[in-house]
Each structure stands twice: as C-alpha cells, then as structure tokens.
Short mmCIF file of the C-alpha atoms (twelve columns), coordinates in Angstrom:
data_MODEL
# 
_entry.id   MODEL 
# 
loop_
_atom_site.group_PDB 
_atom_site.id 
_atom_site.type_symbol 
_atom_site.label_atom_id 
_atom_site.label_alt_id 
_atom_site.label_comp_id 
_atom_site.label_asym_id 
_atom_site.label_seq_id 
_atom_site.Cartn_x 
_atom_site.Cartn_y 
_atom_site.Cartn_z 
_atom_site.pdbx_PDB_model_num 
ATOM 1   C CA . UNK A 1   -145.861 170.236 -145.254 1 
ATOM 2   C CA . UNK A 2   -147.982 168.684 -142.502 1 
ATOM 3   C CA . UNK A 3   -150.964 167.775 -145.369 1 
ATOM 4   C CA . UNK A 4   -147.324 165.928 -146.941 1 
ATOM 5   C CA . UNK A 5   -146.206 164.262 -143.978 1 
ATOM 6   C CA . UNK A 6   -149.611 162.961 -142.922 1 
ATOM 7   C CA . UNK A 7   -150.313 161.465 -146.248 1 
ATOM 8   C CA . UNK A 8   -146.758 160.013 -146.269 1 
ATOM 9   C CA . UNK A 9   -147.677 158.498 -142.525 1 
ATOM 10  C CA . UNK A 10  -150.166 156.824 -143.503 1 
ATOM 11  C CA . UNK A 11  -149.020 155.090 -146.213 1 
ATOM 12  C CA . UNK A 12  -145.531 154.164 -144.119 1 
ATOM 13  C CA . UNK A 13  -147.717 152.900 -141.719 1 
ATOM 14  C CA . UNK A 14  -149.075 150.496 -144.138 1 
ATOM 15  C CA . UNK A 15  -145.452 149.220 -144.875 1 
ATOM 16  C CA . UNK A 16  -144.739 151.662 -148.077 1 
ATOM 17  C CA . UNK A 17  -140.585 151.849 -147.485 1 
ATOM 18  C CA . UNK A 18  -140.653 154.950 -150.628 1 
ATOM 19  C CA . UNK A 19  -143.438 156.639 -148.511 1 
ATOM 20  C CA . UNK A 20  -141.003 156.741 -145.428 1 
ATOM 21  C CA . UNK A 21  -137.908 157.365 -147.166 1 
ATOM 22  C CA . UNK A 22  -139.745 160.587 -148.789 1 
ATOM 23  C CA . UNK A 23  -140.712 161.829 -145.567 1 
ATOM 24  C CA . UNK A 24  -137.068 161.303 -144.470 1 
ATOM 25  C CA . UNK A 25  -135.880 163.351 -147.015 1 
ATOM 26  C CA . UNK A 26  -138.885 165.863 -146.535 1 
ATOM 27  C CA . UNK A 27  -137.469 166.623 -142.993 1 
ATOM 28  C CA . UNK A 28  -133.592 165.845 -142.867 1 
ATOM 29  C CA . UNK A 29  -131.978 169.054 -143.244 1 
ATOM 30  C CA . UNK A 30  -134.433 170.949 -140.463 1 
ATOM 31  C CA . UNK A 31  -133.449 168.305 -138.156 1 
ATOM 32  C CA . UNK A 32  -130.089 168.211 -138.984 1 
ATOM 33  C CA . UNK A 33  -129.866 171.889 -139.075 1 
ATOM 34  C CA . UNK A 34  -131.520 171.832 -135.287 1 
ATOM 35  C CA . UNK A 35  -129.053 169.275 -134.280 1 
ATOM 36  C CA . UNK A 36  -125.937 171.035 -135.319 1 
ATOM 37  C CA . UNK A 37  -127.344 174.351 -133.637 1 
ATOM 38  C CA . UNK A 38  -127.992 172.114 -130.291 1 
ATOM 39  C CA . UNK A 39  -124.568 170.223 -130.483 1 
ATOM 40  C CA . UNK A 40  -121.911 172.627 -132.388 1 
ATOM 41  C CA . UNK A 41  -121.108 169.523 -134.005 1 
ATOM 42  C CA . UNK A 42  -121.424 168.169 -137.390 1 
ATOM 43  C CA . UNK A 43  -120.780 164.519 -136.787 1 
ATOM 44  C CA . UNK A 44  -122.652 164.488 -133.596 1 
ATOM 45  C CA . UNK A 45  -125.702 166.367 -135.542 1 
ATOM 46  C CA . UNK A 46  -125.169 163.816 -138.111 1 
ATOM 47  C CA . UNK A 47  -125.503 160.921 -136.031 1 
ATOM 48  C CA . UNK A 48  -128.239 162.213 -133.803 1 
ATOM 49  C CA . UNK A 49  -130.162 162.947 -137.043 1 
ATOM 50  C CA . UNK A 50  -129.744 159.213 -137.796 1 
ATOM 51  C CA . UNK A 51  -131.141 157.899 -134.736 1 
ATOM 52  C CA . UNK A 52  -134.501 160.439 -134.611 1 
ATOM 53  C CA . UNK A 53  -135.553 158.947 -138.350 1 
ATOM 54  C CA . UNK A 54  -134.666 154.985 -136.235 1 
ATOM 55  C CA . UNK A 55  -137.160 156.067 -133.345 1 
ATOM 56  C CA . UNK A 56  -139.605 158.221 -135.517 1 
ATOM 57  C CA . UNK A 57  -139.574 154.677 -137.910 1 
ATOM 58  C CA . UNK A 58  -139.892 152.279 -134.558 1 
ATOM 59  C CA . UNK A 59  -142.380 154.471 -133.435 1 
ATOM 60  C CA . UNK A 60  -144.457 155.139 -136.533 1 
ATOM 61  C CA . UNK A 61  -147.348 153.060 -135.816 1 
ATOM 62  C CA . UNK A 62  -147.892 154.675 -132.536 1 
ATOM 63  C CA . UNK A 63  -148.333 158.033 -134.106 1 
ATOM 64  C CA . UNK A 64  -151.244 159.953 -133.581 1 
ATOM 65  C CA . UNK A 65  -152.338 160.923 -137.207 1 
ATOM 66  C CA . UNK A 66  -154.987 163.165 -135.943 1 
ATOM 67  C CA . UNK A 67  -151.517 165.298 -134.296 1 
ATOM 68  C CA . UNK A 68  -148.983 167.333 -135.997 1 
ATOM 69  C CA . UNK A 69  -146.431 165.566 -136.950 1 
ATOM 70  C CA . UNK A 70  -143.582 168.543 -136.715 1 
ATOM 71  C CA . UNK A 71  -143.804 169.124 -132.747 1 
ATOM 72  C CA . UNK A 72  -143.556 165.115 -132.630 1 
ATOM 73  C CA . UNK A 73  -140.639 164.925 -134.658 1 
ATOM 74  C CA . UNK A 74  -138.809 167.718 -132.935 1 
ATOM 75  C CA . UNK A 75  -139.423 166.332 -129.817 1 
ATOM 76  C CA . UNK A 76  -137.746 163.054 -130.402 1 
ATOM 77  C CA . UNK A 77  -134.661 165.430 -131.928 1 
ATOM 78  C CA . UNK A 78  -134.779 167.842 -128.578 1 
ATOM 79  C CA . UNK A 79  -134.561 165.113 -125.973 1 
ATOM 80  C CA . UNK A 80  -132.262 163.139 -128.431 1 
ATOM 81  C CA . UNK A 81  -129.864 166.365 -128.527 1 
ATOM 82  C CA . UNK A 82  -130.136 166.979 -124.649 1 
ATOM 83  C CA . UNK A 83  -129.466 163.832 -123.961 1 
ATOM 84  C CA . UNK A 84  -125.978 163.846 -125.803 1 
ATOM 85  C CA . UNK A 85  -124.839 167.259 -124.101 1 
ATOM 86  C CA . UNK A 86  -125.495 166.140 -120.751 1 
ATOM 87  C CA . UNK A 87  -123.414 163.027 -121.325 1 
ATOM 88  C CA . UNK A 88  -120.784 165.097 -123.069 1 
ATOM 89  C CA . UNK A 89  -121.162 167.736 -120.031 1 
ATOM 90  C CA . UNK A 90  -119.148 170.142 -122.149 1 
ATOM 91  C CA . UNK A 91  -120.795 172.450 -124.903 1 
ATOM 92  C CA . UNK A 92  -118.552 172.791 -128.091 1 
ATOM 93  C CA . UNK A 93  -118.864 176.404 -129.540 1 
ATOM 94  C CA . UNK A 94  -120.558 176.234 -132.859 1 
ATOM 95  C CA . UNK A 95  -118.734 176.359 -135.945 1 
ATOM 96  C CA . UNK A 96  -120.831 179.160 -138.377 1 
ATOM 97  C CA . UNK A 97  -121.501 177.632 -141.249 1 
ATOM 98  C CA . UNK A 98  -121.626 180.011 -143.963 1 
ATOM 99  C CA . UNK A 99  -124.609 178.091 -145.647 1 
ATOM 100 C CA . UNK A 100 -122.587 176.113 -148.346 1 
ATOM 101 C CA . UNK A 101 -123.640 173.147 -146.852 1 
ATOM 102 C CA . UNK A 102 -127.101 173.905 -146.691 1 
ATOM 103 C CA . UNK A 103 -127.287 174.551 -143.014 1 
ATOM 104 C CA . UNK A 104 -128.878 177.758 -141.992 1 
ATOM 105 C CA . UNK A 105 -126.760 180.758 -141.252 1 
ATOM 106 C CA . UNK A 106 -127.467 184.348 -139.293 1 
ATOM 107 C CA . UNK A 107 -128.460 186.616 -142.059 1 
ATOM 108 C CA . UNK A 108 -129.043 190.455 -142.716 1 
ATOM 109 C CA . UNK A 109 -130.106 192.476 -145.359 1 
ATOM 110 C CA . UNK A 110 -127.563 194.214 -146.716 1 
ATOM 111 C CA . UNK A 111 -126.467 196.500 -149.776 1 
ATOM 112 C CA . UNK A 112 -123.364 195.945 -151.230 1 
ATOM 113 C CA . UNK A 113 -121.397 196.359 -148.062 1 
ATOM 114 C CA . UNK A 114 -117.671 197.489 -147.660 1 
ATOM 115 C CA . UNK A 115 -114.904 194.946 -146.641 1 
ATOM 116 C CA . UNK A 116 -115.103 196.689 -143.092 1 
ATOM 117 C CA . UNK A 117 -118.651 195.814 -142.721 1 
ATOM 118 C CA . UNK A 118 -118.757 192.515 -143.711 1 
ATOM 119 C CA . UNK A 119 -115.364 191.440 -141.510 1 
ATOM 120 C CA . UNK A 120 -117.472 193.267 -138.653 1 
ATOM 121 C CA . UNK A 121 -120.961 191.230 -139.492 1 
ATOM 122 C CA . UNK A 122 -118.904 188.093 -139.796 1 
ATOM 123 C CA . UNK A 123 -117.327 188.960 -136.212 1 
ATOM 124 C CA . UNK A 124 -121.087 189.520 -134.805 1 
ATOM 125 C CA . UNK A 125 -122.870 186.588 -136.469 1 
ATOM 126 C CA . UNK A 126 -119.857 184.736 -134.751 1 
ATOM 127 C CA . UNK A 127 -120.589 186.275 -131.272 1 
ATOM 128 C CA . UNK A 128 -123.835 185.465 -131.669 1 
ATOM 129 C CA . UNK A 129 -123.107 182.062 -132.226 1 
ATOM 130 C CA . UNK A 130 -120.917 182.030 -129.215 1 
ATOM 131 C CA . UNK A 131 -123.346 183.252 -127.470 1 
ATOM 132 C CA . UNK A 132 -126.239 181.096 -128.361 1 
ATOM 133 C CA . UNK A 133 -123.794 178.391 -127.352 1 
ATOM 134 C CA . UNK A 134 -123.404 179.454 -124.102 1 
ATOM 135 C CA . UNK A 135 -127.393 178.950 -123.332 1 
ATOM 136 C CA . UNK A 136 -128.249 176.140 -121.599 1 
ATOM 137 C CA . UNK A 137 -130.046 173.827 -123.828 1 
ATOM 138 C CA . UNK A 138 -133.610 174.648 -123.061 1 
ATOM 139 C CA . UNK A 139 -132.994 177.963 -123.530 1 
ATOM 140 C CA . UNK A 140 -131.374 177.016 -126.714 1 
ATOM 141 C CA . UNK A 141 -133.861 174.696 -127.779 1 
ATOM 142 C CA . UNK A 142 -136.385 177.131 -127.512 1 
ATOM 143 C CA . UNK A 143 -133.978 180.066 -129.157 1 
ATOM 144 C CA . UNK A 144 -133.875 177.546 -132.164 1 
ATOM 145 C CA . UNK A 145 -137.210 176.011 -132.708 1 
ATOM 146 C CA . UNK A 146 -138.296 179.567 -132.652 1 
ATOM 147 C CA . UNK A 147 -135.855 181.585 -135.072 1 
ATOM 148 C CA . UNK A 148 -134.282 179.240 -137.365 1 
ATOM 149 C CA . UNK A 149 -136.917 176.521 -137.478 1 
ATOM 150 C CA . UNK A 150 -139.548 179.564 -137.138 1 
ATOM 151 C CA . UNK A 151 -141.928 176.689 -135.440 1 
ATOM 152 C CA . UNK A 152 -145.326 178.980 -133.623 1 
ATOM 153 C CA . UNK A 153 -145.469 178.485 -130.428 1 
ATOM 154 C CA . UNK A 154 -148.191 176.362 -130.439 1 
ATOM 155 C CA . UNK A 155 -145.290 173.287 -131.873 1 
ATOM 156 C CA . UNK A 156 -142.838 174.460 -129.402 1 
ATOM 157 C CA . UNK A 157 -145.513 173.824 -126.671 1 
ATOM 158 C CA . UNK A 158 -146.016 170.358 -128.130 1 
ATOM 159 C CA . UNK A 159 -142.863 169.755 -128.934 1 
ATOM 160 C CA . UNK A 160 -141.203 170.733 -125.449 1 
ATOM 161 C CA . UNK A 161 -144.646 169.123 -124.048 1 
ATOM 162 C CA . UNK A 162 -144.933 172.696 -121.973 1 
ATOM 163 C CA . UNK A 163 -147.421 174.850 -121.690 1 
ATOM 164 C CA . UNK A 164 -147.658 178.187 -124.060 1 
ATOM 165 C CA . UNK A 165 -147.053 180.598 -121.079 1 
ATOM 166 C CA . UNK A 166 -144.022 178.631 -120.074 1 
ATOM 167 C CA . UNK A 167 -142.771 178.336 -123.872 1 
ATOM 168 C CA . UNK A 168 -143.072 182.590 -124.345 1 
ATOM 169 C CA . UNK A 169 -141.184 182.763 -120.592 1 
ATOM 170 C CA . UNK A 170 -138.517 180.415 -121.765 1 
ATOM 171 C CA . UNK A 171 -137.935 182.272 -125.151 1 
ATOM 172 C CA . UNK A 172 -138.179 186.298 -122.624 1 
ATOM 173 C CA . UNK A 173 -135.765 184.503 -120.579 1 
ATOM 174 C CA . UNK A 174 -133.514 183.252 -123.665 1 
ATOM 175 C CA . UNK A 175 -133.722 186.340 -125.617 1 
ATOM 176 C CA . UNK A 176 -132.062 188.571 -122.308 1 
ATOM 177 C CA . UNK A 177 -129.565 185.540 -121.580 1 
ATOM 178 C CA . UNK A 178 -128.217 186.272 -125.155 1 
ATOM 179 C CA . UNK A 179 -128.475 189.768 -124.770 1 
ATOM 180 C CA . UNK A 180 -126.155 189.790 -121.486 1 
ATOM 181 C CA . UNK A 181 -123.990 187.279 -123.531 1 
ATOM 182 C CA . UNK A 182 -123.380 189.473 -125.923 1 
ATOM 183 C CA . UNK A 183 -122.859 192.627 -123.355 1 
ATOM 184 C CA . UNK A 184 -119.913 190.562 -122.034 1 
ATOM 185 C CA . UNK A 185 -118.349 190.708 -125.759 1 
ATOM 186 C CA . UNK A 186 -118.973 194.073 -125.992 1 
ATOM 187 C CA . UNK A 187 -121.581 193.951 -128.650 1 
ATOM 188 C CA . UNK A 188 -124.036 195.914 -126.455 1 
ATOM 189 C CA . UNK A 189 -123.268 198.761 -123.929 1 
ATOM 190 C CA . UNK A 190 -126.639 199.064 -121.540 1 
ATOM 191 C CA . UNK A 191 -127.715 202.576 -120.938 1 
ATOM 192 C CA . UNK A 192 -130.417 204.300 -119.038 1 
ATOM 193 C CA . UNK A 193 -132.538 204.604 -121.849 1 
ATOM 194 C CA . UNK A 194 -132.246 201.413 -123.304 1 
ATOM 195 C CA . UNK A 195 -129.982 198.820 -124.628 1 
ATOM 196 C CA . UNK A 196 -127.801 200.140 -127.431 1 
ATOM 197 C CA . UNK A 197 -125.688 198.814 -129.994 1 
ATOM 198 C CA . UNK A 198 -121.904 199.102 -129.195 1 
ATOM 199 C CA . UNK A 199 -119.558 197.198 -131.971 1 
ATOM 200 C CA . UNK A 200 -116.263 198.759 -130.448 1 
# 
C-alpha cells in the first residue's frame, strides 16, 4: 500500500486530480473506520474524514515522499479527531456496528455457536465498546491504531510524533485501563492468581 500511495503522491503532486482521488479511495474507509472508533459518531466520523483528505490535499506538496505516508495521514486524522472531542467535552458511547457498513467490528472465532452464546458475545463486544469509549483519547488512539488499524509501532510513533518507548507505555497503560473498565461491568473478577474471565 505505501509502494501505491507513493506512486499516487507523486503524480498528485504534479496536478493528476484521478491520481488523488485514487488515493482517496485507497484510504477512506481506514480513516473513517478510525474516526468513528475516536468519535462514536457516524456523522462526526464522516465529516472529520472529509476534512483530513482537504488538509492531506492542501498539504500534499509539502509531503515528504522519502516518509511513510500512513503515520502522516493518521496523524492529521488523530489530532483532527481530538480536536472535535475536546470541543464536544462529552464522549458519545459507540454504536457497534455489526460490519454491514463496512466498518470494522470486534470479532472471534467461533463454531456454530448457540443463541446463548452469541446474545452473550454480542453483550461483551458491546462492553468492550463501552469500555474503549471510556479511554481518554490517547489511550484510545493508541488502542485503535494498534488493533483495528494493526499499524507497528514504528507508525504509531510517527503518527503520534512520540517516541517507541512512550507508544508501548501508552498501549500497557491502555490495555489495563480497559481491563479495569471491564472489571467494573463484571466481565472480569481479579484473583490472586491472575485476572480471570467472569461473564456472570
């Protein structure tokens, strides 16, 4: 994808409108899909989306080619999406999609389950949700450029512009801030031993 979007760069650069438009559609549902994670909301996702392709198109020419063009991207989405919640200063739970609209959902493997199980996993994936939401959003950020835009941590450096130490901190930190999130629902009971699963 990065081969892509540099070749598409470059010729946007030199004024090529298709070359742009493809690289638009070559990234619009990962951003969107980020956006709707970090807002909860689809218009808000929608119209943040809008306004990353205006800045990345303003700001084209200043693009290091040499760079990746992902963590640059994502960064103009991040503070974009941060931005909007602190002027909002209220975070909307997410609304799970269920992935008919192309937007990633929580997934497990799973075997033909029962009714029971799969009005319990829909419960969970829910919580999770919840939870997630309840992050504050550079703990999200990080949560989501991680495991549902699976970026290495090398991009989520770049793209939070912090270094890689910080970045696996952040996600340690994230990670048990979920975890306790999901204690508080009941999902998890901690024990001595461990942390174990408790879906009473």
């Amino acid at each position: 994808m990065e081969f892509t979007a540099r070749a598409l760069i470059k010729r946007a650069k030199q004024g090529d409108t298709h070359a742009f438009a493809e690289l638009v559609e070559t990234y619009k549902d990962k951003i969107y899909c980020f956006l709707y994670r970090m807002t909860g909301n689809r218009e808000d996702a929608y119209d943040l989306a809008q306004e990353v392709f205006l800045r990345v198109y303003n700001n084209l020419h200043a693009f290091d080619e040499t760079m990746r063009f992902s963590p640059w991207i994502y960064r103009i989405a991040q503070n974009l999406a941060v931005d909007h919640l602190r002027k909002r200063r209220n975070l909307l739970y997410l609304d799970e999609p269920t992935g008919d609209d192309g937007v990633m959902s929580w997934q497990v493997e799973s075997s033909e389950p029962g009714p029971e199980a799969v009005v319990e996993f829909e419960d969970f994936r829910g919580s999770v949700a919840e939870a997630l939401n309840q992050l504050s959003p550079m703990y999200k950020a990080v949560m989501l450029l991680r495991f549902v835009q699976e970026l290495p941590y090398e991009d989520i450096a770049r793209t939070l512009d912090l270094p890689l130490t910080t970045v696996k901190t952040r996600l340690y930190r994230a990670r048990e801030a979920l975890r306790k999130n999901l204690i508080k629902q009941g999902y998890f009971e901690a024990s001595q031993g461990g942390t174990k699963i408790g879906l009473s």
